[in-house]
N, C-alpha and C positions, 0 to 999 in steps of 0.2 A: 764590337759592332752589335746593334740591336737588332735586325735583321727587321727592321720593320715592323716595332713592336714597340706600343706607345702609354700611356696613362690617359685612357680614355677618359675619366672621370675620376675625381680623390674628395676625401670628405676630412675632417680634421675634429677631432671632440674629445675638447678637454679644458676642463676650467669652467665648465660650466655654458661653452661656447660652442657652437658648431660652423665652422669652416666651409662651403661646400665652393670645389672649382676655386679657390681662393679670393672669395666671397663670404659675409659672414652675411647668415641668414638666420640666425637663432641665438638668444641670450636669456639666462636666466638667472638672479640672485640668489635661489635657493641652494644652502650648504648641505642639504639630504639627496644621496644620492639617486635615491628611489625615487621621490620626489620630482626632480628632475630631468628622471627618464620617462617619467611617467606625463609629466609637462610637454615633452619634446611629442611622447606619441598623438598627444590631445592635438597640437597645436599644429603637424604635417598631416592630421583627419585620417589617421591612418587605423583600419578594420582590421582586427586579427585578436581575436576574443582571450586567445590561449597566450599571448603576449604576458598579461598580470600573472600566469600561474611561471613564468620564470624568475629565475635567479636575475645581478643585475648583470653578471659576465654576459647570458646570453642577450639580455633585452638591450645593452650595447653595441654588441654586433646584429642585434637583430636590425636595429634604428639604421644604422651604417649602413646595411645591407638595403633597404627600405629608402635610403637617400640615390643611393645609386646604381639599384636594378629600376631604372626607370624603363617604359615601353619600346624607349627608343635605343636602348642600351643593351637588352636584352640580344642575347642568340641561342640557339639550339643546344651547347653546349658550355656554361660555366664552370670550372674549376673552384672551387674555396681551399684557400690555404692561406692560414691565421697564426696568429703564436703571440705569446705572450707572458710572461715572467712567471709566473705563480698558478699555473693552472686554472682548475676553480678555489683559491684558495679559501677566495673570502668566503664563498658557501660553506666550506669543508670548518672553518671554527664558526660559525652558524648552526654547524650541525654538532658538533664536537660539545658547543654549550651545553645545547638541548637534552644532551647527553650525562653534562655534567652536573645536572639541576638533579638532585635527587628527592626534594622536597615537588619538583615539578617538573618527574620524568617521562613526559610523551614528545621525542622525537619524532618530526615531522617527514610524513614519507615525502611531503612535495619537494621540502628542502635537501632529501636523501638522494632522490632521484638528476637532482640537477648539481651533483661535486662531478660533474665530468666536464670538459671543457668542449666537448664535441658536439652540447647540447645543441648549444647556439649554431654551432652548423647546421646539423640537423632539423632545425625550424625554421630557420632560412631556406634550406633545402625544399621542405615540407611548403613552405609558405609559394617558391616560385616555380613547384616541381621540375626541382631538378636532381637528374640520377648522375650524378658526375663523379668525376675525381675530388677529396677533399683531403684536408689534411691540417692537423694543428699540434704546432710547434712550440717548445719552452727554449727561453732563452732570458738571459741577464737581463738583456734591453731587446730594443730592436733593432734586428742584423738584416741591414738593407741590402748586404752582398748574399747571402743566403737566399735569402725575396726571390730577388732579380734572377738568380741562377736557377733556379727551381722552378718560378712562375715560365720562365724563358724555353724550359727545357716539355714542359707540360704541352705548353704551343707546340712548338719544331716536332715532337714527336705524336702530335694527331690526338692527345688524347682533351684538346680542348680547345674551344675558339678563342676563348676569354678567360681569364682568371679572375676571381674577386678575392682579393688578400690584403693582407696588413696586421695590424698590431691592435690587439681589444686585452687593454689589461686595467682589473677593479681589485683596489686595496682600499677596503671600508668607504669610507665615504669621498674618494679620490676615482677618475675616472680616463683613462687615455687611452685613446681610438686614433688610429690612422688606418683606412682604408682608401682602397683606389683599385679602378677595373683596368685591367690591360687587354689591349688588345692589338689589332693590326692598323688599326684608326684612328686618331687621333692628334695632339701640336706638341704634347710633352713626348720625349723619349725618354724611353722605360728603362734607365740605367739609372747604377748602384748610387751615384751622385745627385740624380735627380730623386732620387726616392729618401735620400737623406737632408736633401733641401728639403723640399715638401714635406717632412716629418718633423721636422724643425722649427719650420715659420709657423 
């Protein structure tokens, strides 16, 4: 039983493509993945100066998060819990290079600072001030019973209206996002199956 507990809004980014509500509202041919995040933020007119100085783990979960903390979506208290296969990994041999260049050894602090995966929380947090519960998770893939039980149990026990979670995982030039807010409101119910459909399509 969901206990009245729905998929208010889901966003889908991958391929180069952004999903929103299962709707596609964004395409671009570019195979860089910088490039195309950096596209996406041009093209939603979206203000957030410190967005360029991240990594691209966070500036994916940044966009995500930018899709569906709309004014209307918002409440007093959101939850973030995220997860995703490899950490920061891809910054971390980014960094690791920089490191290995000894003909051209200055290791970049901006790159240093962003091998944690929490960052992207953190600026999201920063971005819609919020002092919540967060949390991000490593896993194989993405474990849509895990989600469900966790996002499910954050509600029932008061420590939040809403959750925003999902899957934000970058391997080089490859990119997969699935986010979606839960809450008490909305047409989708916020079970293990439906969160594995929508991750899917």
């Amino acid at each position: 039983m969901n206990k009245n507990r729905y998929i208010q809004s889901y966003c889908r980014i991958t391929n180069n493509v952004i999903i929103l509500n299962g709707k596609e509202v964004f395409r671009e041919s570019s195979e860089d993945i910088k490039s195309f995040l950096k596209t996406v933020y041009k093209n939603f007119e979206i203000k957030y100066s410190k967005f360029f100085k991240m990594d691209n783990l966070s500036k994916l979960a940044f966009l995500g998060a930018e899709l569906l903390l709309t004014d209307e979506n918002k409440s007093s208290n959101i939850a973030l819990v995220f997860s995703n296969a490899a950490s920061s990994l891809d910054t971390d041999r980014k960094h690791q290079e920089s490191i290995n260049d000894i003909e051209n050894y200055f290791p970049s602090p901006a790159i240093f600072v962003y091998t944690l995966p929490n960052i992207g929380i953190g600026e999201i947090s920063i971005r819609h001030q919020l002092k919540s519960e967060n949390a991000f998770f490593i896993f194989e893939k993405y474990n849509a019973a895990f989600h469900h039980t966790y996002e499910n149990s954050l509600i029932q026990m008061n420590k939040a209206n809403s959750v925003l979670a999902g899957w934000v995982n970058v391997d080089k030039n490859t990119c997969d996002a699935f986010l979606y807010l839960v809450s008490k409101k909305g047409k989708i119910e916020h079970t293990t199956e439906n969160l594995i459909k929508l991750y899917n399509n």
